[in-house]
C-alpha positions in Angstrom: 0.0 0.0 0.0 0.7 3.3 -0.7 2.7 5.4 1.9 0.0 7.9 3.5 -3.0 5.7 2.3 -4.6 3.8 5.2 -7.6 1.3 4.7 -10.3 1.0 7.3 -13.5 -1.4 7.6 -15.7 1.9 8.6 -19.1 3.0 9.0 -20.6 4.8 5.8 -18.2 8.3 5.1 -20.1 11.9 5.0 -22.4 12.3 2.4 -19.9 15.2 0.9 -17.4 12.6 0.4 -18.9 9.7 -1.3 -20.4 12.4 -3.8 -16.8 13.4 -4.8 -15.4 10.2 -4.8 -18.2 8.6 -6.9 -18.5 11.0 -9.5 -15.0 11.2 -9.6 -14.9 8.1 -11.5 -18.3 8.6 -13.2 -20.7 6.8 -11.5 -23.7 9.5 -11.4 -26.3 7.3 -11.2 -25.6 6.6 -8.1 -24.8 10.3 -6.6 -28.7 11.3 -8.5 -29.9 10.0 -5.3 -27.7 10.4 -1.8 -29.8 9.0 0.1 -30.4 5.8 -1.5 -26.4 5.5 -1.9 -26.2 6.3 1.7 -28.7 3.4 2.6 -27.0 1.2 0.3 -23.6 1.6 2.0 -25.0 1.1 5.2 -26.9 -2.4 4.1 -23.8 -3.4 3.0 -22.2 -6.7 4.9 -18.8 -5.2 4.3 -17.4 -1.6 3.5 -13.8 -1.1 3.2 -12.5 2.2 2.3 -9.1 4.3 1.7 -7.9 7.4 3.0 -5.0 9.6 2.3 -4.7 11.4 4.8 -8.5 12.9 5.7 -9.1 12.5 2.0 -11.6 8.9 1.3 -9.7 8.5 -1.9 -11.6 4.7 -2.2 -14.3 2.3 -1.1 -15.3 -1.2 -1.4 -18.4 -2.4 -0.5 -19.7 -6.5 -0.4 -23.1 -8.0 0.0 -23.1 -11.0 1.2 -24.7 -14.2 3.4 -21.4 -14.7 4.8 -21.8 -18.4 3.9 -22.3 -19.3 0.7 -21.7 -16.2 -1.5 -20.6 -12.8 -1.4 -20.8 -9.8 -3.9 -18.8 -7.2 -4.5 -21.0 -4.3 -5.4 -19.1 -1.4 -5.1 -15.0 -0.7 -6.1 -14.2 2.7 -6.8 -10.6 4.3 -6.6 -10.1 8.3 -7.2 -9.0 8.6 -10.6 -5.8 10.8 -9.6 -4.8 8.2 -6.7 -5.2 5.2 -9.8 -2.1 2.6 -10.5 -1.0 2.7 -6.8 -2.3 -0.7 -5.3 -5.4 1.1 -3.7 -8.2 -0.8 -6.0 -6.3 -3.7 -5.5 -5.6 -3.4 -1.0 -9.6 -2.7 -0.8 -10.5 -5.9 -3.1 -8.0 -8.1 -1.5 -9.6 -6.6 2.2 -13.1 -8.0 0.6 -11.7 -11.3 -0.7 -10.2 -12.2 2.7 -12.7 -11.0 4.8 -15.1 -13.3 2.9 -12.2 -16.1 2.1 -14.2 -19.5 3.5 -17.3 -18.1 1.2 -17.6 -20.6 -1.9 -18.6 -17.9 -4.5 -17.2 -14.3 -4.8 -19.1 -12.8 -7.5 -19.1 -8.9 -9.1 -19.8 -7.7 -12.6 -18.0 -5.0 -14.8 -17.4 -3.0 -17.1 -15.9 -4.9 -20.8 -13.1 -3.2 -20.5 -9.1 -4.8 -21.1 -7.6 -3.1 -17.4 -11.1 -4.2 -15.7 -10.1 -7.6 -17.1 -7.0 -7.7 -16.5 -7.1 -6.3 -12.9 -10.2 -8.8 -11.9 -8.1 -11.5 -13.2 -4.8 -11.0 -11.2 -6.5 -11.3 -8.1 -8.5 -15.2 -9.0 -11.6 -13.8 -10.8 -12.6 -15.6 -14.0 -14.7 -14.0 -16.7 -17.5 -16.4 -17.1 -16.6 -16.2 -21.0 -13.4 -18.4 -20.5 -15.2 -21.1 -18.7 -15.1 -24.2 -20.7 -14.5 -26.6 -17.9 -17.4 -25.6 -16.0 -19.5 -23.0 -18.2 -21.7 -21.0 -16.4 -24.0 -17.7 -17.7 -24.2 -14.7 -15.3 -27.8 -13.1 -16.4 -28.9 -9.4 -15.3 -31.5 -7.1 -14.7 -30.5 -3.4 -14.1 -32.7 -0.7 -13.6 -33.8 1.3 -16.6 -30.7 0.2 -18.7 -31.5 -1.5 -22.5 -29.8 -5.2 -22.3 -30.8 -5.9 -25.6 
């Protein structure tokens, strides 16, 4: 980790924060509504998030019955703090806090890096399956999956 950026299993950050750091990296749909995102973060089984300094510069967040699955909903790093192991320290704070959990399951963008970065830490895309092919199938919100 990053000299200066500490991780902490917290309670949910001010609302002024999570508004900067999620639409830092774009995610306005869920900043539309702060207290829906608030409520969410507070439902979560697991938030992990990263501070430089007093700065929240990252979060993770898991849902989860702490037996036989657990989700990773949320993983958001502040563009300008990016490529320093942050994405990575709050993932790997999810995946062992839910290591004895048979499925660890989140979905992403179709993006190479996303890819790439999923993978390095165990993730497989359900693409490359051919062992054991399995389909991941979706409903989300308003959004046209067609």
């Amino acid at each position: 980790m990053t000299t200066g950026v500490e991780l902490e299993r917290s309670a949910v950050p001010a609302t002024t924060e999570l508004k900067v750091l999620y639409d830092s990296v774009g995610w306005t749909a869920y900043t539309s509504n702060m207290e829906r995102l608030e409520q969410a973060l507070a439902n979560s089984s697991h938030l992990v998030t990263a501070r430089d300094g007093d700065r929240l510069v990252g979060l993770a967040r898991c849902v989860s019955d702490d037996t036989s699955i657990a989700y990773v909903q949320d993983i958001l790093v502040d563009p300008k703090c990016q490529h320093r192991g942050i994405g990575r320290a709050l993932l790997q704070d999810c995946l062992d806090r839910y290591e004895h959990v048979r499925q660890k399951v989140l979905i992403t963008d179709d993006r190479p890096e996303q890819q790439r970065f999923y993978e390095s830490l165990g993730f497989a895309n359900t693409r490359g399956l051919v062992e054991n092919p399995i389909n991941a199938f979706v409903i989300i919100g308003d959004l046209e999956l067609r």
